[in-house]
C-alpha positions in Angstrom: 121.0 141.5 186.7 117.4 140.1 186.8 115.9 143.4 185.4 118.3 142.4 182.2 117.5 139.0 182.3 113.8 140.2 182.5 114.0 142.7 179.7 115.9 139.8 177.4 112.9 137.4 177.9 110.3 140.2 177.5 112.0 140.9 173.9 112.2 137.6 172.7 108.8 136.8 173.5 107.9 140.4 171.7 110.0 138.9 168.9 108.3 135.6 168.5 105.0 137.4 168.8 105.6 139.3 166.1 106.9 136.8 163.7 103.7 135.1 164.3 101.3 137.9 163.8 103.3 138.8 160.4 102.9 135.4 159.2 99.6 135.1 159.4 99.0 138.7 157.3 101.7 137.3 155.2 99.4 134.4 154.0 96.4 136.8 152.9 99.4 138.9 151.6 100.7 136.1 149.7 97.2 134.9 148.3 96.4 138.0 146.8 99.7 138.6 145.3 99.6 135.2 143.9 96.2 135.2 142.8 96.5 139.2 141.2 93.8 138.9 138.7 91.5 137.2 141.0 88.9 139.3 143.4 88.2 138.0 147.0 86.0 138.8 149.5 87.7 139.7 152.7 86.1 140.5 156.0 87.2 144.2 157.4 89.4 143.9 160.6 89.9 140.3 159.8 92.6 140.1 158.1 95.5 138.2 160.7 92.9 135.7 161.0 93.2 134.0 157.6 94.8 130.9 157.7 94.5 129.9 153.6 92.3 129.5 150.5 90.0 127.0 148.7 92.3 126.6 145.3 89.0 125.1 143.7 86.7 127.8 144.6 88.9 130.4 145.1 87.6 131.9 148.7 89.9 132.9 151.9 89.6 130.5 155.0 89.4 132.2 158.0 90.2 130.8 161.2 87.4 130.5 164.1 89.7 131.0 167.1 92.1 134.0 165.4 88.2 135.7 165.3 87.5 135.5 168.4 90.3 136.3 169.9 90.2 139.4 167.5 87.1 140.3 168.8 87.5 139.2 172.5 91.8 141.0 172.3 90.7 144.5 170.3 86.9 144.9 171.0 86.8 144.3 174.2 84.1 141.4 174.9 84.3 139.2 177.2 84.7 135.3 175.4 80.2 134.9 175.8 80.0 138.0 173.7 82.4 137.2 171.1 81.3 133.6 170.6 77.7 135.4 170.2 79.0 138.5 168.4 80.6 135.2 166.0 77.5 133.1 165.7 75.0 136.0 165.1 76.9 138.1 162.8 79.6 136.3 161.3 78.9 132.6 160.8 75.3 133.2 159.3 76.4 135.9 156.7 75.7 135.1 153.2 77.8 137.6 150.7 77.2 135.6 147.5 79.4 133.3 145.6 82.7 134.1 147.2 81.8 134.5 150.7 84.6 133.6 153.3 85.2 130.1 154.6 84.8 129.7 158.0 86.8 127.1 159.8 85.9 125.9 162.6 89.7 125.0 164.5 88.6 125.1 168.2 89.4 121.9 169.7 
């Protein structure tokens, strides 16, 4: 009976996982759609981590701690490396007029 019980928790918590993760792709998914004729500068691998769009300047906002835990969940680095990895590569980088927003939502 607990093994069921178990198994039932494990699924719904896959479940709710998954809902999560799609909605999150579903909001760069959304923007483009919406915004067909418009080009945008997306960072590769990136993608689950943005969380909306500047309307006025029209560039994606991506989200500080959905980065990290990218890099910390499917690189492998520890949370040191990734907050370097972050500051060194990611936050400095300068792809002209539509580069990426960075927000920073760790609090």
């Amino acid at each position: 009976m607990s093994s069921r019980i178990f198994k039932l928790a494990q699924s719904f918590l896959n479940r709710k996982k998954k809902k999560k993760k799609k909605s999150i792709i579903n909001k760069l998914d959304h923007i483009t759609e919406t915004y067909y004729d418009e080009s945008f500068l997306k960072m590769d691998g990136f993608d689950s981590c943005v969380i909306g769009m500047d309307q006025t300047n029209l560039k994606l906002i991506y989200s500080k701690k959905a980065i990290l835990d990218v890099l910390i969940n499917e690189n492998d680095l520890s949370e040191l490396e990734a907050i370097e990895y972050y500051e060194f590569n990611i936050l400095g980088c300068y792809m002209g007029e539509k580069t990426p927003i960075l927000c920073d939502d760790i609090f």
